[in-house]
N, C-alpha and C positions, 0 to 999 in steps of 0.2 A: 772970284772967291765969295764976293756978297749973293750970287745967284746961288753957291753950293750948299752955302749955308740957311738959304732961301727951302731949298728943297730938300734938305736934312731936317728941319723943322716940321716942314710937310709930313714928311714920314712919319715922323716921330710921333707926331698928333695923330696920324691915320694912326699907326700902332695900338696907340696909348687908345684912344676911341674904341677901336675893335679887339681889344685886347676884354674889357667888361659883358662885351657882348657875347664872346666866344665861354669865357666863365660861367655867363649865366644863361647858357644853351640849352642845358639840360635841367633847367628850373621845372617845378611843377606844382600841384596844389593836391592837399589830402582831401579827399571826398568822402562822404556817404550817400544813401540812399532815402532819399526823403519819402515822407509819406503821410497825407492830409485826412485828418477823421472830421468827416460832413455828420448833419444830422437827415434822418430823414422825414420827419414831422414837425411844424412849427409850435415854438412853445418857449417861454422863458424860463432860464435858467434859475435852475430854485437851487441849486445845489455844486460846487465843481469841489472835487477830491484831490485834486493833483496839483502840482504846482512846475512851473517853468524849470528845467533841468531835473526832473525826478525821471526816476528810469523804470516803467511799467513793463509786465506782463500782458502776452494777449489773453482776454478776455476780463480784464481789470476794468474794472468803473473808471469812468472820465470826469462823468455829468448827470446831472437827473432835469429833466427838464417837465416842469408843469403844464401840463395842456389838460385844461377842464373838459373842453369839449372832448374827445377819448372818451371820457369817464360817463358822457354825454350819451353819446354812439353806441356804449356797449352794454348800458342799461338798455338803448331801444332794443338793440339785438338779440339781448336777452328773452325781450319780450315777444318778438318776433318770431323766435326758435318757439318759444312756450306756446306759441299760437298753431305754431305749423305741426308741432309735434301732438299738441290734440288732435287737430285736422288729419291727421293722417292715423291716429291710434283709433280714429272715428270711422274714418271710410276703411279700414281691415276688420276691426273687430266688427261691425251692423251694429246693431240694436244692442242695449242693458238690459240688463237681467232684469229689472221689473218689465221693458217692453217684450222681451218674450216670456215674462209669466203670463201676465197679459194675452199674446196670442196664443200660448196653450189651453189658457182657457178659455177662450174663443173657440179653439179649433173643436175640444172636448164638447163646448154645447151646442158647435154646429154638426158634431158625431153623434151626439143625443139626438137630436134632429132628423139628422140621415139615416140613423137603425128604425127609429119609429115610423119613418116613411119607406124605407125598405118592409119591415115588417107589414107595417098597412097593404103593401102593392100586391105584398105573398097571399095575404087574404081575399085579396079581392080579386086575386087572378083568378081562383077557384069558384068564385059568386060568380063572375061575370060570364064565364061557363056555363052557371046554369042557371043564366037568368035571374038570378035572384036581386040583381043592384042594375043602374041603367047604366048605360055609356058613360053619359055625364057626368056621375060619380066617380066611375072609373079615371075618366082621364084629369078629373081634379085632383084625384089621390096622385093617380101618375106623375101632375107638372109639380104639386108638392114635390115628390121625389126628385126628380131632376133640377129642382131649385136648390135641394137639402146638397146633394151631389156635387154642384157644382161650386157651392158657398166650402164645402170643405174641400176641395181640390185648390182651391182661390187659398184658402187660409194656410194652405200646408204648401202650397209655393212660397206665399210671403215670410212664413218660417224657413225656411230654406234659404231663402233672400239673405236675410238677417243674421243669419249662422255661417252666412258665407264673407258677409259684409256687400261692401259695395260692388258697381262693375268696376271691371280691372281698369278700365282708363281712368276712372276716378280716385282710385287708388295710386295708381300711378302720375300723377297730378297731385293727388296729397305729398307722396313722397318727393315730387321736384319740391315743392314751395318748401319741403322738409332742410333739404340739402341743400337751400339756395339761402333760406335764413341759416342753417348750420356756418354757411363760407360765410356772411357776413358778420358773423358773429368773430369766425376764426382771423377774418381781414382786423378786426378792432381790438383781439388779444395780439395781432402783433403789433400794431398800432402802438397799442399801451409796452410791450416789449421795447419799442424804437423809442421810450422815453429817456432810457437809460443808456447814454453815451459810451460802448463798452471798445477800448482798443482793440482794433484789431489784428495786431502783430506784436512783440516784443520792440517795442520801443523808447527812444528818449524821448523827453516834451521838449520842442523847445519854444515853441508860439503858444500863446493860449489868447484867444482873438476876441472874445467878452467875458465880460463880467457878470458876476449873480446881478437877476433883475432884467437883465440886455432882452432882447429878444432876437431866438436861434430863428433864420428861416432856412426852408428845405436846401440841401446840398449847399450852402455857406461852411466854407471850412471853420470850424471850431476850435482846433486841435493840430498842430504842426508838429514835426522833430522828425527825426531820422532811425529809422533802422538799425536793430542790435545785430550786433556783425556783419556790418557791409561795410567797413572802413575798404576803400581802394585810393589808388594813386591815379592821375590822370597829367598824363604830360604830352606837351604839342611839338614835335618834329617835322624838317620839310623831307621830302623825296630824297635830296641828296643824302640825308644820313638813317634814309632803313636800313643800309645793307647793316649797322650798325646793332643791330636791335630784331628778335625773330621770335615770335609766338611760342610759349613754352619755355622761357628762355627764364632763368634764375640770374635776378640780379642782386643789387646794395640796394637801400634808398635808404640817402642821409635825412637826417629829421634835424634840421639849423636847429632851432627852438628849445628843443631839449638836448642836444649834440649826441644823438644815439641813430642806431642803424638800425634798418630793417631787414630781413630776407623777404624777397617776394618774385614772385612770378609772371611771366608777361602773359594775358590770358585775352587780348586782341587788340587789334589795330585794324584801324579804319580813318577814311576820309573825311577829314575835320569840312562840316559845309556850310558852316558860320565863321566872320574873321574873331564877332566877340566872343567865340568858344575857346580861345587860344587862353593857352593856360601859363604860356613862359611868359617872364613880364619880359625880356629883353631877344622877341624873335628875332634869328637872322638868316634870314633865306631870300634868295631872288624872288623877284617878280612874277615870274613865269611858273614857278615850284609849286604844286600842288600840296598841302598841310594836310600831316595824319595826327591824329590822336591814337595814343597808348596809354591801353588800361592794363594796372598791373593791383593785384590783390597779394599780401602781406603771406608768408608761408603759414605764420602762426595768428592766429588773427586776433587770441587772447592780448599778443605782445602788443597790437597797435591798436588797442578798444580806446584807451585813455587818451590817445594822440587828438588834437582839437582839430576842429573840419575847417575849411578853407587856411592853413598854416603851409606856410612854403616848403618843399620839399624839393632833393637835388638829386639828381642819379649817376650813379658811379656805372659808365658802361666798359 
């Protein structure tokens, strides 16, 4: 009689034990989708707009961060561009307009030059015919002439030159050094853009990682919270209870906390491959059982925006 009731007790314990466990089988945890705003230039924080639990827009200010040297940078670039874009307005256009007044008049009195020596040469072709001037004479008037000839042939290239600008490889040389201070100029307007901390998604705040005065460095997350509308459920089952449970599948989920239900849908299931991913507090599955995770997103998703992230959650299958 003492052994029966030795192992009615037994039982009753094993029962009462696994009786909690079986309850809370279908535990799980409300999730959202996190998401970290880094900066991408170092600089201290002169300014933050937001505060921990405000609920922003994307493309909404964060932060304004101070960085002198930027402002540093894009003064030299400035000046930089200013230099290259003479250089290059220089080797296309040639010469100003006083330097080719300049070589018109030149060319004009080395043409005075050339008529009167042309002229002279006409004269003296006919004397030298008939004896009347010597050789000598002749071929001084002559080299006169081919010097006059040749200074305005010289002058009316160099005008040419000028009117045309430079040669083409020099010009093409002006315009890289053009477009190379252009990009560094453009590299340090966005530079000065990446001052300004701007969300990039519709989200809540919920980390805000320093303080005005701190100093941001590059990719340090700033900025933490979660994603507008990505409330999902996440609950951990072993192999023996998929058949239970099937992709596309409209279930309940009880919300304890507030004692309200959800509709939602089952939209995958996969191979849990961590043990700390387990999401029931009171797993019970063999040893040998392979653990899947099921995610399931709310049918209306307005219904469960205000439901708070990591809060227990039960499923009714």
């Amino acid at each position: 009689m003492k052994n029966l009731f030795s192992i009615f007790a037994i039982l009753t314990l094993v029962v009462s034990c696994k009786q909690p466990l079986d309850n809370q089988l279908n535990q799980g945890k409300i999730e959202r989708d996190q998401i970290a705003v880094v900066g991408k230039i170092p600089g201290r924080i002169l300014k933050i707009y937001v505060h921990e639990g405000d609920i922003v827009k994307k493309g909404d200010t964060l932060a304004f961060l101070d960085a002198p040297e930027v402002d540093a940078k894009k003064s030299q670039a400035e000046g930089a561009l200013t230099s290259a874009n003479a250089q290059y307005q220089m080797a296309t256009k040639g010469a100003t307009d006083n330097q080719l007044k300049q070589l018109h008049a030149k060319e004009k009195a080395i043409r005075e030059q050339f008529n009167f020596a042309q002229k002279s040469i006409q004269r003296l072709d006919g004397m030298i015919k008939d004896s009347l001037i010597s050789q000598q004479t002749y071929d001084e008037a002559f080299t006169k002439y081919q010097g006059a000839q040749a200074q305005l042939l010289a002058v009316q290239a160099e005008i040419a030159d000028v009117q045309h600008g430079v040669r083409i490889e020099q010009q093409t040389m002006a315009l890289g050094q053009k477009e190379r201070a252009l990009g560094a100029l453009q590299e340090v307007q966005s530079a000065e853009n990446d001052r300004y901390i701007i969300a990039p998604q519709d989200m809540s705040i919920d980390n805000i990682s320093l303080k005005v005065g701190e100093l941001a460095l590059p990719g340090y997350a700033l900025f933490s919270g979660y994603l507008s509308n990505s409330v999902y459920f996440r609950f951990t089952i072993p192999e023996s209870k998929l058949n239970q449970v099937q992709k596309g599948q409209e279930i309940t989920v009880n919300v304890p906390y507030n004692n309200s239900q959800i509709k939602a849908k089952v939209i995958n299931i996969k191979q849990l491959g961590a043990y700390a991913n387990i999401a029931t507090a009171y797993p019970d599955y063999e040893m040998q059982e392979t653990l899947f995770e099921i995610k399931i997103i709310p049918v209306d998703v307005n219904q469960a925006n205000e439901l708070l992230t990591k809060t227990t959650v039960t499923l009714t299958l």
